[in-house]
N, C-alpha and C positions, 0 to 999 in steps of 0.2 A: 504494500500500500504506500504509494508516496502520498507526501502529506506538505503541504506550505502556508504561512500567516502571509495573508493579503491584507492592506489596509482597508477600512470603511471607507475611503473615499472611491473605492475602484467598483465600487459597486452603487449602480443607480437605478432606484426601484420606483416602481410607479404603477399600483396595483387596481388605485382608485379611478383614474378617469383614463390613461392610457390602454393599459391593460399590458402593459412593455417591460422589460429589464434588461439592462446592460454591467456587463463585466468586463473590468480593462484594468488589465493589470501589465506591469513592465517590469524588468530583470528582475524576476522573484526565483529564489533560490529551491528547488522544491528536493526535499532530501526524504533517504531512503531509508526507513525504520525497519526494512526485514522480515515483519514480521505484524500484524494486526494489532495485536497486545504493544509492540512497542511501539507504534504509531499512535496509541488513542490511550495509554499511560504515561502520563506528564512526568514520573520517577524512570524512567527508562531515556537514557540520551536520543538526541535528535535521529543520528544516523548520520551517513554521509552525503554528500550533495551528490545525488547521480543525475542532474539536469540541471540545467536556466530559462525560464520560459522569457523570453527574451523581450516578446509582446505576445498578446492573448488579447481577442475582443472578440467576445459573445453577445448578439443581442437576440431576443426574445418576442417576439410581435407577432400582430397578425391576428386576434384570435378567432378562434370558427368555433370555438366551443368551450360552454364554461359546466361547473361541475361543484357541488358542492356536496360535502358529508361531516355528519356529523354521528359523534360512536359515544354518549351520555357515560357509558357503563364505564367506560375504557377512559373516560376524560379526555376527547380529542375534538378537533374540527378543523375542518379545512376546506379553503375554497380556491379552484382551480382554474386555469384557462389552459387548455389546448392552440396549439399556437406554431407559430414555425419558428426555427434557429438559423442567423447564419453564427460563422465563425472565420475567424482569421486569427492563426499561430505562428509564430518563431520560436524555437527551441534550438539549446547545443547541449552536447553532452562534454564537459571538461575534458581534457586529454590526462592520458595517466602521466604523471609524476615520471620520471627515468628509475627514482628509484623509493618504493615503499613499503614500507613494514608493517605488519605483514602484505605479502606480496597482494595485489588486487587485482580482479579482471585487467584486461586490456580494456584502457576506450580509445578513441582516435580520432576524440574532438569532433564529434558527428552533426550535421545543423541540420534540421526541416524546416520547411517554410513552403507553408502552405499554400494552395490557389486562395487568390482575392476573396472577401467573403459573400460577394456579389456573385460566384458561382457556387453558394452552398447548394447542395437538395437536400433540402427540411423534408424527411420524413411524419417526424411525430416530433413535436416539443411541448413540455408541459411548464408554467411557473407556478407559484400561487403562494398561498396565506395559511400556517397552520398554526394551532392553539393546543399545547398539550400538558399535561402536570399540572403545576402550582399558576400556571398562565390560562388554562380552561374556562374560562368564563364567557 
């Protein structure tokens, strides 16, 4: 599971009269916990950097369909729009070190970079609003 802290301001939501969401985030470091447990336990180290998303911008729009549920018993709710996505990535992968201990995979400084997001094909994309625990109301 890689895992990375984005700032609040990389994200712009607008659930009330748009129905839209955007995700933009730049050289965010995203590192490689190994393991599920050491990804989502804060006493377990980060991991190593196995990426840089170099830019990232996801947006959200379009909707054709909205959806709402609510589960009383379970304490949840949420309301949904079905919608399209594009996206547009830049990613590298660091180059290995000449020399490290202990020894680690090979990388060899790999970059993607995606087509424009002007040629996504949005199959299915969903956003939405959920309310769960001690926030259920």
């Amino acid at each position: 599971m890689w895992n990375a802290a984005i700032p609040p301001e990389s994200v712009d939501v607008d659930l009330d009269d748009d129905e839209e969401a955007v995700l933009r985030v730049k050289n965010v470091l995203v590192f490689d916990g190994f393991t599920i447990p050491n990804s989502l336990n804060s006493f377990h180290p980060m991991g190593h950097v196995n990426s840089i998303i170099n830019s990232l911008k996801i947006k959200w729009s379009g909707t054709t369909n909205t959806r709402s549920w609510t589960d009383c018993a379970d304490g949840f709710r949420g309301n949904y729009f079905e919608d399209a996505a594009t996206i547009e990535v830049t990613a590298t992968t660091p180059p290995t070190p000449a020399r490290t201990c202990p020894p680690s995979p090979a990388r060899n400084g790999f970059r993607f970079v995606s087509d424009p997001a002007a040629t996504t094909v949005s199959h299915f994309a969903q956003i939405g609003r959920e309310r769960n625990g001690v926030f259920f109301t």
